[in-house]
C-alpha positions in Angstrom: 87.9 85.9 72.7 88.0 88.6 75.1 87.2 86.9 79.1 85.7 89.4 82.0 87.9 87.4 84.0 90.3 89.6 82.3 91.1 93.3 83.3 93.4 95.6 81.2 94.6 98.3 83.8 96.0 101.6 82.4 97.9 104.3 84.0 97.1 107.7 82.3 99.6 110.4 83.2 99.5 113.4 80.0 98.7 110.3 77.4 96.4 112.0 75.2 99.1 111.4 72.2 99.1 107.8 72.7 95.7 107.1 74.4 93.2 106.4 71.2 94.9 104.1 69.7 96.0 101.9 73.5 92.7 101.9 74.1 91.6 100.4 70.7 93.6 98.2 70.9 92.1 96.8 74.4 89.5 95.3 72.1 86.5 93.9 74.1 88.3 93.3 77.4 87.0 95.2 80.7 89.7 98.1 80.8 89.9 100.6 84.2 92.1 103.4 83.4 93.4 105.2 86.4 94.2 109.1 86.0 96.6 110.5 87.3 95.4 114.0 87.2 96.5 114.9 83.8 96.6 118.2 82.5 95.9 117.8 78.7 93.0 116.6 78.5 93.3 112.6 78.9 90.3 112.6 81.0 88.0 114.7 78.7 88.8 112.3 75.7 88.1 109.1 77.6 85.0 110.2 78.9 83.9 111.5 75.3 85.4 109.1 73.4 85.4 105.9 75.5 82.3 106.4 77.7 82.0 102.2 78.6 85.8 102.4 80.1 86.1 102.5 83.9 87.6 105.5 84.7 89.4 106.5 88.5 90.2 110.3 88.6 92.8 111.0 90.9 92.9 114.3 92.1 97.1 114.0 93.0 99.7 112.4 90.5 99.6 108.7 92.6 102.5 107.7 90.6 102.6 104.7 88.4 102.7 102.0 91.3 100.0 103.1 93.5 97.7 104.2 91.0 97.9 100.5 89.3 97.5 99.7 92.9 93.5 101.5 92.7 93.4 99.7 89.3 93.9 96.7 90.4 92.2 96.5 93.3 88.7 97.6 91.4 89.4 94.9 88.8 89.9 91.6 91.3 86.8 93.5 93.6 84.8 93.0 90.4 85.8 88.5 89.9 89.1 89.4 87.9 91.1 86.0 87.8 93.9 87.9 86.1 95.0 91.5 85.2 96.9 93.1 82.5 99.0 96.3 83.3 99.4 98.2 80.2 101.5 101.2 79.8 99.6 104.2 78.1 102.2 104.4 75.5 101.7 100.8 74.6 99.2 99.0 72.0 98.5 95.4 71.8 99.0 93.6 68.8 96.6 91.2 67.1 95.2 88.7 69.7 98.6 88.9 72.2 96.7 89.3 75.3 94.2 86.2 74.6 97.3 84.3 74.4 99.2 85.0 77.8 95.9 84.3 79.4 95.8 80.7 77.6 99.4 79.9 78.4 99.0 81.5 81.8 96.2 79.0 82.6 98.2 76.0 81.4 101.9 77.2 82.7 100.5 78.4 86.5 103.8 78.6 87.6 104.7 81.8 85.6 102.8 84.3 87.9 103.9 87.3 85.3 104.1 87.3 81.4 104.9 89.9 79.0 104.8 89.8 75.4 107.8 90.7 73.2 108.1 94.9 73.1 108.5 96.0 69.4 108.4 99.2 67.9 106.0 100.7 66.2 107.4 99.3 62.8 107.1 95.8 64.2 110.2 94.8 62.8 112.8 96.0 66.0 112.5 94.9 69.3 112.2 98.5 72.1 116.0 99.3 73.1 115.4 98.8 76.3 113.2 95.5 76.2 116.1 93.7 74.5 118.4 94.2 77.7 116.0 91.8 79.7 116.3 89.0 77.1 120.1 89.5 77.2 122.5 86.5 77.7 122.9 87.6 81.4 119.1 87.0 81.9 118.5 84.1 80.0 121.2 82.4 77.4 119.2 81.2 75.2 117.1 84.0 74.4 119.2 85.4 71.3 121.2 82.7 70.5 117.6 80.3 69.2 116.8 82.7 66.9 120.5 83.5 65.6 121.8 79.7 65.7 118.3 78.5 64.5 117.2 76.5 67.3 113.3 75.9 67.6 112.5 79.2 69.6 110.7 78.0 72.7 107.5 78.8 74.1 108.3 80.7 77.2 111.5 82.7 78.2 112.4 82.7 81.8 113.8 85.9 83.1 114.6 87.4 86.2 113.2 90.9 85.2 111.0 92.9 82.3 109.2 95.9 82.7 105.5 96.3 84.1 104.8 98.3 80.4 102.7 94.7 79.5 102.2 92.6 82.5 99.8 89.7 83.2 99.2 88.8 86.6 97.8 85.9 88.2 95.1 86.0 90.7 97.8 83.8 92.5 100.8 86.2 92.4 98.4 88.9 93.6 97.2 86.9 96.5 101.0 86.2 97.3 103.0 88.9 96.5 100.4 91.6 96.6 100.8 95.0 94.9 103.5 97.5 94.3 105.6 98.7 97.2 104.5 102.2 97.4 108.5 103.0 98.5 108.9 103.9 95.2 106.9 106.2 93.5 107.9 106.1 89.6 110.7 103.6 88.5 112.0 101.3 90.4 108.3 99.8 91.0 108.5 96.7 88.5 111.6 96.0 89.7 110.7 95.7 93.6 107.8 93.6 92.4 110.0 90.9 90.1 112.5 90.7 93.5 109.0 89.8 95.5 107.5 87.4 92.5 111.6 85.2 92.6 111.5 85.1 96.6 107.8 84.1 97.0 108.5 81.1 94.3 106.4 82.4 91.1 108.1 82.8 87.5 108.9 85.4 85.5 108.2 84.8 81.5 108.3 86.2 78.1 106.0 84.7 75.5 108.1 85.5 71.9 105.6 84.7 70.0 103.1 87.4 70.9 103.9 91.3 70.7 103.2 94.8 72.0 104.0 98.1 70.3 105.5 100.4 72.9 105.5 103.4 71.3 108.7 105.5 72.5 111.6 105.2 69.7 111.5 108.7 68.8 110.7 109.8 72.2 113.0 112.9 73.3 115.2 112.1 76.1 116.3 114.3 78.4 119.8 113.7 80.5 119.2 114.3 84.0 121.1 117.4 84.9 123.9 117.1 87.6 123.1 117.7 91.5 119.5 118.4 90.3 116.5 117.4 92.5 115.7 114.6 89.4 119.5 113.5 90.1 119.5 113.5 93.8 116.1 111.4 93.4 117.7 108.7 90.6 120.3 107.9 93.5 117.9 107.8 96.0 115.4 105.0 94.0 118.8 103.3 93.0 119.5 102.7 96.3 116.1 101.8 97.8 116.2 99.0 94.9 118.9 97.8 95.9 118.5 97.7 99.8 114.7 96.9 99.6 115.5 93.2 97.1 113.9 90.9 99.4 116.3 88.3 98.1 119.5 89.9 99.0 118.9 92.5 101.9 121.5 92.8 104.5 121.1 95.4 107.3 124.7 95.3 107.6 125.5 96.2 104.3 122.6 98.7 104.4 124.3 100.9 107.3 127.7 100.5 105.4 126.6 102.0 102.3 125.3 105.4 105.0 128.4 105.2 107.0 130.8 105.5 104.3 130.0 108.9 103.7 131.1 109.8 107.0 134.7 110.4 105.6 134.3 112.3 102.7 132.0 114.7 104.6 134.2 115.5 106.7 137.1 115.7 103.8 135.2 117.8 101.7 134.8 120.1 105.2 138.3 120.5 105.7 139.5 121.5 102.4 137.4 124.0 102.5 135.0 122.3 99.6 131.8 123.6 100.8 129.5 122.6 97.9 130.8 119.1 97.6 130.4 118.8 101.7 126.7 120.0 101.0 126.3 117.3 98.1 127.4 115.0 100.1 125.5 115.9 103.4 122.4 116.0 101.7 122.8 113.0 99.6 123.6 110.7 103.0 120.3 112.4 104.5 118.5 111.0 101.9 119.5 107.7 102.5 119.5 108.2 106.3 115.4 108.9 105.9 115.0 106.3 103.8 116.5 103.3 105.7 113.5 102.7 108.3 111.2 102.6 105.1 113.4 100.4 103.4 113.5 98.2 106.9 109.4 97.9 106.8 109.4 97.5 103.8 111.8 94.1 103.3 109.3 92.8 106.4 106.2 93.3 104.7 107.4 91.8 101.7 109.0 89.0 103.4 105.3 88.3 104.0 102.4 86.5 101.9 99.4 88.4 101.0 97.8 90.9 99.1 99.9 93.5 100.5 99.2 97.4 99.4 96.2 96.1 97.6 93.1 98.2 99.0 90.1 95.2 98.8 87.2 95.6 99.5 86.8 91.3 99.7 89.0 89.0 100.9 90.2 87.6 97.3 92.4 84.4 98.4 91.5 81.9 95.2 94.4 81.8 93.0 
């Protein structure tokens, strides 16, 4: 049964393909939908179609972290004692949400769950979902169901993506929100890092499922030396340097300083575009080190950081 101690927040971004039926599936639970200025119509359709659905129209693209940030900061300012992140291109199957919140409340120590991600078939697990269940993350994952071992209730891992999150009240009072240092990818992955050092677990419940709908998805390779290539280095590195768990100033300004070389290589062969590459590419990371350095301190601390309340919400 669907609890309004339960919020479903949804990140709308161009989702009008996928929209109808993620909503539906949402069932009877409070759901805020946060826009994030979409251009084809999303907003129309929700307003028309879903008229009881909180909806937060942003005027700027926010970006997947900080617009979940507005999300979930309306849902705990209205008594949420959990919230579900649910990516627009994502459905719920059957009762899947009812039961994280009931292991959730019996299992407090896992401050995030996530259902298994499936495709829309229901009979594959998503391609990229089945890398966080891997042997690396946890061993036994693959090897109950192949040796036919009793599959177990919960799967720890260390990482799965925000596309089907639940949240404790708990982990939001500790760990906060998303680290607005990133601004699309790289998001979930700061926040796991946070969840590990501040003590809550990560979990996948295998015997619930959501559809995330993107198996026949076009992808596009990101073209060499382009700005979308220059800014896959750059959140590559800030998700590395920013992990609360490992950070080392020391090995930050090593990773800046050995470019220092190759600049000036690539200058006195005469290699001019590869000097600019380069120049440009350590000027990234140059700008980004303070915010990395704030960053790592902020998140080194306990609260509901980047959450914009309105109430001090501190029982978990």
């Amino acid at each position: 049964m669907a609890s309004a101690s339960t919020y479903i927040i949804i990140v709308t971004y161009n989702g009008l393909t996928w929209l109808k039926r993620c909503l539906k599936s949402c069932g009877n639970y409070p759901v805020v939908v946060v826009d994030n200025a979409s251009t084809d119509g999303t907003v129309g359709f929700i307003e028309q179609q879903f008229p009881n659905i909180t909806l937060l129209k942003q005027e700027t693209n926010l970006g997947f972290g900080q617009a979940n940030n507005l999300g979930i900061s309306y849902a705990l300012n209205h008594g949420a004692k959990q919230v579900f992140l649910l990516n627009q291109d994502a459905y719920l199957v059957d009762d899947a949400l009812e039961q994280l919140v009931t292991f959730q409340k019996t299992h407090p120590e896992y401050w995030v769950l996530s259902p298994l991600h499936v495709t829309p078939g229901l009979d594959r697990l998503d391609e990229n979902f089945s890398h966080y269940v891997n042997y690396k993350n946890n061993a036994c994952f693959y090897s109950d169901y192949v040796l036919g071992h009793p599959i177990k209730p919960v799967y720890e891992v260390p990482f799965v993506n925000a596309a089907a999150w639940l949240v404790s009240l708990k982990c939001l009072n500790t760990v906060g929100g998303f680290d607005p240092l990133f601004f699309h990818y790289g998001e979930d992955d700061n926040y796991c890092q946070r969840v590990l050092f501040h003590g809550g677990k990560i979990g996948i419940i295998p015997n619930v499922k959501v559809i995330h709908d993107r198996v026949d998805r076009e992808k596009h390779p990101i073209e060499p030396f382009s700005e979308a290539y220059y800014q896959h280095k750059l959140k590559n590195f800030k998700k590395r340097h920013a992990n609360v768990n490992t950070f080392d100033v020391s090995v930050l300004n090593k990773k800046i300083s050995s470019y220092k070389k190759p600049i000036i290589k690539a200058f006195c062969k005469g290699q001019f575009k590869r000097f600019k590459r380069l120049k440009h590419e350590q000027q990234l990371f140059i700008t980004a080190r303070q915010d990395i350095l704030k960053s790592v301190e902020q998140n080194k601390q306990q609260g509901a950081t980047y959450l914009p309340l309105t109430q001090n919400k501190t029982n978990g």
